[in-house]
C-alpha positions in Angstrom: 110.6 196.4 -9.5 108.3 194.4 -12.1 107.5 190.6 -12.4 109.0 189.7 -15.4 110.0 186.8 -17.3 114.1 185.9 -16.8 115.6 184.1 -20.1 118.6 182.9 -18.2 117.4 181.2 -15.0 113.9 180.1 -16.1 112.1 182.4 -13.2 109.2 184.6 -13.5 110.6 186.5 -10.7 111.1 190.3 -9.6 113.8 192.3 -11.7 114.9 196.0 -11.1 114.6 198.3 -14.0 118.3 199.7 -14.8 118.1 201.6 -17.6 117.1 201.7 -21.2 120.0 200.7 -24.3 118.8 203.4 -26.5 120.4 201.6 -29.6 118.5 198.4 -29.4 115.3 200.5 -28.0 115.1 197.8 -25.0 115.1 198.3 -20.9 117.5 196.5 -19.3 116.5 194.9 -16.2 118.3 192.8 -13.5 117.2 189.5 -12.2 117.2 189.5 -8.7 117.8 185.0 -9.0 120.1 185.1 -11.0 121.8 188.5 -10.4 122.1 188.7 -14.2 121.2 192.0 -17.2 118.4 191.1 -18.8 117.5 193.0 -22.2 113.6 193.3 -22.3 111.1 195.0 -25.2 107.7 194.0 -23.7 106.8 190.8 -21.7 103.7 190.6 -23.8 105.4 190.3 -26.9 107.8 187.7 -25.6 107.9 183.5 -27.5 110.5 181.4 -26.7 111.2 178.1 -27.9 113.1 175.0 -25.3 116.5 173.9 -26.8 117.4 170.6 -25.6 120.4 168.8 -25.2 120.6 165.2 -26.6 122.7 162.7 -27.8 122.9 164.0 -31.2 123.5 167.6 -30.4 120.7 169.9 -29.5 117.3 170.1 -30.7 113.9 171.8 -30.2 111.2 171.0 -27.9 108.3 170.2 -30.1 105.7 168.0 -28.4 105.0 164.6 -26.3 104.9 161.6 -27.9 103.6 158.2 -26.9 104.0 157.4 -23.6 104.9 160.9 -22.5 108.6 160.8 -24.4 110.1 164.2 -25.7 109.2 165.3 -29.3 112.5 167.5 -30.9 112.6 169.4 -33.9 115.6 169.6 -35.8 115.1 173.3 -36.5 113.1 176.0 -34.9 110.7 176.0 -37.9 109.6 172.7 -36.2 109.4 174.0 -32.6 106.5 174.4 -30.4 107.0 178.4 -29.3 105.6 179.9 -26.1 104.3 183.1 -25.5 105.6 184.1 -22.4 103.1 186.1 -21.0 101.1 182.4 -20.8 102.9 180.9 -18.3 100.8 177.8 -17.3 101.5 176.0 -21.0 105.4 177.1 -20.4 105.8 176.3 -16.5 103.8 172.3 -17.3 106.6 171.4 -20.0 109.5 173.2 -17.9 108.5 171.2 -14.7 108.1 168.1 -16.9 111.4 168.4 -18.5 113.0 168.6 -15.1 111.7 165.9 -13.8 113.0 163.6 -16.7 116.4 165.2 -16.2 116.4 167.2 -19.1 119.2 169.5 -20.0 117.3 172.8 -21.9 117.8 176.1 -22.6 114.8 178.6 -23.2 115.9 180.9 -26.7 114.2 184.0 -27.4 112.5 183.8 -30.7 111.8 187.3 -32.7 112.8 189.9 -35.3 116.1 190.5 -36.3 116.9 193.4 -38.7 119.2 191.9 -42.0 121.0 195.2 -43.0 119.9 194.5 -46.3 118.1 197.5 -48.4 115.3 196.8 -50.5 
């Protein structure tokens, strides 16, 4: 078991190695919180960005403002990424978030391969 980071219950908790998907070149782990697989390539490597729920639909988590009020980003160009393998800066605006009753989700941000040959 390794301490690693768990994108769907917003734990840095203990997760039992399962296996490896050899088409996506990523270990697959289980949270032992939220019971859930959790796809993994290196907890190093890791930046998420917090997806809020407002109002007018959800936005990104991109600062504090006056007063402490939420900052959001209409787009993840505007967002305020984390590296996950720095927890304090991610755990303070998670706890802060939660304590103004914040709906959020944390989105893994990274490559993606187009398909398209150059």
């Amino acid at each position: 078991m390794s301490n690693l980071f768990c994108i769907n219950c917003h734990t840095y908790t203990e997760h039992s190695y399962i296996g490896t998907n050899y088409n996506t070149e990523q270990t697959l782990h289980k949270c032992q919180v939220c019971d859930e697989l959790v796809e993994i390539d290196s907890d190093d490597g890791i930046s998420v960005a917090i997806k809020i729920k407002t109002r007018s639909g959800e936005r990104f988590f991109s600062g504090w403002g006056k007063g402490g009020r939420v900052q959001t980003a209409w787009s993840l160009a505007g967002a305020k990424l984390f590296l996950v393998c720095i927890r304090e800066d991610l755990d303070l605006v998670i706890s802060k978030l939660k304590a103004k009753n914040k709906k959020f989700s944390l989105v893994k941000v990274g490559e993606q391969e187009s398909g398209v040959n150059q």
